[in-house]
C-alpha positions in Angstrom: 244.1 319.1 172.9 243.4 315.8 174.5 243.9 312.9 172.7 242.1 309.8 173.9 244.2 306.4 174.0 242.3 303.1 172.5 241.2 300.7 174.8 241.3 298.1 171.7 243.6 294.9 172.8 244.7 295.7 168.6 244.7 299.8 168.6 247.5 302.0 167.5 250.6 301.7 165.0 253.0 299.4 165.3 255.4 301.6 162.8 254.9 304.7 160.7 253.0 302.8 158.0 251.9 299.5 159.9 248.7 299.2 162.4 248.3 296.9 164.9 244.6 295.9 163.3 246.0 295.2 159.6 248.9 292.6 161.0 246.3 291.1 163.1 243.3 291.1 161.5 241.5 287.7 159.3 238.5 288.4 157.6 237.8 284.6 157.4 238.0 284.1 161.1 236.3 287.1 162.0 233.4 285.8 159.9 233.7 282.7 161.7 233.5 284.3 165.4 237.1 283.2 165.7 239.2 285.4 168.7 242.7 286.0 167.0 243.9 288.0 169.5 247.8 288.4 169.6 249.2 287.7 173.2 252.1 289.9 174.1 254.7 287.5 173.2 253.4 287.5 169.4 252.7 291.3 169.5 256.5 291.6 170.6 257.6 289.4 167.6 254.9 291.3 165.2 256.7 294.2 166.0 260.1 292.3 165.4 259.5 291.7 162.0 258.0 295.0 161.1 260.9 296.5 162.4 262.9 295.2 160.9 261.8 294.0 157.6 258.6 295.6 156.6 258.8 299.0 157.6 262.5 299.0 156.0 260.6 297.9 152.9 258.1 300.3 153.2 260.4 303.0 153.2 262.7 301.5 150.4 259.8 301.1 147.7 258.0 304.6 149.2 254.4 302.8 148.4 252.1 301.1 150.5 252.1 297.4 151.2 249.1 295.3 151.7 249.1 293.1 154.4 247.1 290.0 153.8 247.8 287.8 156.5 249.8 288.2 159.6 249.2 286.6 163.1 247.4 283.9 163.7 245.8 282.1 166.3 246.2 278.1 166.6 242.3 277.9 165.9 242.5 280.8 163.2 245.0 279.0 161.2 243.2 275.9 161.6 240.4 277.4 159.8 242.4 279.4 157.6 243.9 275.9 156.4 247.4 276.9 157.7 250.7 274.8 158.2 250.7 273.1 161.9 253.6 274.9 162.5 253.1 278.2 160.9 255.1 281.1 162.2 252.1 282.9 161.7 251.1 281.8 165.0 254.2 282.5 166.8 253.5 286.5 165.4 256.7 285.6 163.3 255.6 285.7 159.3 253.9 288.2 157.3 251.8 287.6 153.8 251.7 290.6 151.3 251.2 292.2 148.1 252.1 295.4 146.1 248.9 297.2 145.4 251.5 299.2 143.1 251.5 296.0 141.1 255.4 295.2 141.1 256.0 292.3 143.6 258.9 290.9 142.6 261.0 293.9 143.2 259.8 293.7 146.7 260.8 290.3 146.9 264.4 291.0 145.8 264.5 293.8 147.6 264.0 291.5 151.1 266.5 288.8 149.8 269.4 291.5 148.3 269.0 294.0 151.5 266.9 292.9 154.9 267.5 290.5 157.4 264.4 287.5 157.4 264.2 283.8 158.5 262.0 283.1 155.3 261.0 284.3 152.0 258.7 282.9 149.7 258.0 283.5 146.5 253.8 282.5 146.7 252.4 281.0 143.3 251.9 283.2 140.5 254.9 283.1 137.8 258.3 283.4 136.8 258.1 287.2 136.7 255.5 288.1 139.9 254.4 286.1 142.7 250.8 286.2 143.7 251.7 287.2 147.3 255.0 286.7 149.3 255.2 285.0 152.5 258.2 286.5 155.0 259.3 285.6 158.7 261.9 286.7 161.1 262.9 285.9 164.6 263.0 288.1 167.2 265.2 285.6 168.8 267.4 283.0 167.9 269.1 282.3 164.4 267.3 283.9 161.2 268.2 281.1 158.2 267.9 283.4 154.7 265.9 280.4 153.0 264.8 281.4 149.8 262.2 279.7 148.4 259.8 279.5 146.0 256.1 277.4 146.1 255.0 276.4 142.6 251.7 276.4 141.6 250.8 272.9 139.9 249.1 270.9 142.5 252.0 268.5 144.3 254.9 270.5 143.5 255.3 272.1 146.5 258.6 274.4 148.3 261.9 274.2 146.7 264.9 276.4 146.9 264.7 279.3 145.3 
């Protein structure tokens, strides 16, 4: 049987449980006509970081994880409202949730076990974060910084 290859710049699986099109795509920006087309360089550091931290999550909590943001284009996280220097762009930093419901024990389980340059624990509470923000870098020094961004207007990042 002949199977035919995807001509999509986005096709295919990046891991067992990872597409290319979920750690690439934005609602917002396709809504807004916005390209957000990884270039190889960020495809080659998407795949870094669900190497090596979300598909050894995946397969640690055995349940799906929801993607909810991934890379970003400079005029994508513009629009989005991202930081200026958001590793999202660089294809470096992932955003996700638990459908499953239990967040926090994902969270812990990147800090205790799996290699990352950040981890953030997004909003929410003291018990579950709304979503959790991690990067890694494919090259150079991963830090471990933990931290954690509070909801009341102002507060901001601290340490975890």
């Amino acid at each position: 049987m002949f199977i035919k290859r995807s001509t999509r710049k986005n096709a295919g699986m990046v891991s067992k449980n990872f597409s290319w099109k979920e750690v690439t795509r934005s609602g917002t920006c396709e809504r807004a006509g916005i390209d957000n087309t990884a270039g190889p360089m960020e495809r080659a550091r998407l795949q870094a970081i669900i190497l090596n931290v979300m598909q050894p999550l995946r397969n640690a909590m055995n349940r799906p994880i929801r993607v909810t943001s991934g890379y970003r284009s400079p005029a994508c996280n513009v629009k989005i409202g991202g930081a200026t220097h958001s590793q999202h762009m660089k294809g470096e930093a992932i955003d996700f949730q638990d459908p499953g419901g239990n967040l926090a024990q994902m969270f812990y389980y990147i800090k205790d076990n799996l290699p990352f340059d950040q981890l953030i624990w997004e909003k929410g509470n003291g018990s579950q974060p709304l979503w959790v923000h991690v990067s890694f870098k494919q090259a150079g020094n991963n830090r471990g910084k933990v931290l954690k961004y509070e909801n009341p207007p102002g507060s901001g990042y601290t340490l975890f």
